[in-house]
C-alpha positions in Angstrom: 0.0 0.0 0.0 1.5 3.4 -1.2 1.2 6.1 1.6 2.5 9.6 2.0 2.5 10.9 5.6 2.9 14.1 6.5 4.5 15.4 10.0 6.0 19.0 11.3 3.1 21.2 11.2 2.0 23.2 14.4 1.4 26.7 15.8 4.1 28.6 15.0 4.3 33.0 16.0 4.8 35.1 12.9 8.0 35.4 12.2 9.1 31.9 13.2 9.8 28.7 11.1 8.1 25.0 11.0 10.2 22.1 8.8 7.6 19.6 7.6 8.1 16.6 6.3 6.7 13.7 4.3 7.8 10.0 4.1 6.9 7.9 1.2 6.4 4.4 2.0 4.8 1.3 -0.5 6.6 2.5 -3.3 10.0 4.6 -4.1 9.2 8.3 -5.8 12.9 8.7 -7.1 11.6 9.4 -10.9 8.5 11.6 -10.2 7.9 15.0 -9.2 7.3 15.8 -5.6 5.1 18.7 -4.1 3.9 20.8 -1.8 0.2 22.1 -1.6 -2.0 23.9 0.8 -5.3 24.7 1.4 -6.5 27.3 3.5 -10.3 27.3 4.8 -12.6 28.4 2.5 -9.9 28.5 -0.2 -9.0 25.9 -2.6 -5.7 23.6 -2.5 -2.8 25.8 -4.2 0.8 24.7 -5.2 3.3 25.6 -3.1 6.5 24.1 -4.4 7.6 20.9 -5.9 11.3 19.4 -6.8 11.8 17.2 -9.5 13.8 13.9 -9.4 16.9 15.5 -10.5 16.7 18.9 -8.0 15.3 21.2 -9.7 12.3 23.3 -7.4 9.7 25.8 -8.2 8.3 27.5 -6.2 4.6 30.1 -5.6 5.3 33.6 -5.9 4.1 33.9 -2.1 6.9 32.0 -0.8 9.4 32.6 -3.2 12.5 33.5 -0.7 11.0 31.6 2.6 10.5 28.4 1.7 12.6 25.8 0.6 11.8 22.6 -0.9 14.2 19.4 -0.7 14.4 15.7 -1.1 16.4 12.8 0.5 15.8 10.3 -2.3 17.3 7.2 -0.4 15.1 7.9 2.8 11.9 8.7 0.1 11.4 11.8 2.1 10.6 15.3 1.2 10.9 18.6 2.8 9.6 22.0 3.6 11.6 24.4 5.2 9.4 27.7 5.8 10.8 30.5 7.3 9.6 33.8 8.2 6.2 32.8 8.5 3.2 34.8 8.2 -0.5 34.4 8.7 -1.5 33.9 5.0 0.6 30.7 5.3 -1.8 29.4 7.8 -3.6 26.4 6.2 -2.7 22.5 5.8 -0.4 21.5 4.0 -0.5 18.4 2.1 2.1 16.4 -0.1 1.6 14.6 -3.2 3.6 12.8 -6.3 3.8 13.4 -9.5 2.0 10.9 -11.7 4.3 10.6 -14.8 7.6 10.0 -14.0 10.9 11.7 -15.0 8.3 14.6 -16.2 10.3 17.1 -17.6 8.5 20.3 -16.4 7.0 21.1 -12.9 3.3 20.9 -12.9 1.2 23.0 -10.4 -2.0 21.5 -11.4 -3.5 18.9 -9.0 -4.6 16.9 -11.2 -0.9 15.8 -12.3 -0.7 14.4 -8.7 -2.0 11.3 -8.1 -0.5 10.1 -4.4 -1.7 12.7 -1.4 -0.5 12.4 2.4 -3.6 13.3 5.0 -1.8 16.8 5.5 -0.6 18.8 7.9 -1.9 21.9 9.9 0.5 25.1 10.1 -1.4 27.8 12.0 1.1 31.0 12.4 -0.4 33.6 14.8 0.0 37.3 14.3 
């Protein structure tokens, strides 16, 4: 059974940083595309940033300079570094995989993802 699980979130002050991080199990997601999304309440699930299988990251324009995405291939594990935090970025966050693998651009449509974790809540507090 393929799983992603997601872990890290919390309440975090403005300002501050949360690393969250999702392990892949059932399955190995060297070739595919791996991403970041969010949702907020009320709001539909946005990309956030994805890295492809050989490093290179994309990234929303909101979060362009505060987050960092990464990957650890041989522990199928992904990353999400977000720094300076702000109360926009409050939402859950959710990781997913990339169904074609070795796809040569970054997709930030969900329906190019076809594994999701159960997410994540980051709440940042003003």
């Amino acid at each position: 059974q393929v799983q992603l699980v997601e872990s890290g979130g919390g309440l975090v002050q403005a300002g501050g940083s949360l690393r969250l991080s999702c392990a892949a199990s059932g399955r190995t997601f060297s070739r595919q595309t791996m991403a970041w999304f969010r949702q907020a309440p009320g709001k539909e699930r946005e990309f956030v940033a994805a890295i492809t299988w050989n490093g290179r990251r994309n990234y929303v324009d909101s979060v362009q300079g505060r987050f960092t995405i990464s990957r650890d291939n041989a522990k199928i594990t992904v990353y999400l570094q977000m720094n300076s935090l702000k109360p926009e970025d409050t939402a859950v966050y959710y990781c997913a995989a990339d169904k074609i693998p070795l796809r040569l651009e970054i997709s930030p449509a969900r329906d190019d993802y076809d594994y999701w974790g159960q997410g994540t809540q980051v709440t940042v507090s003003s």
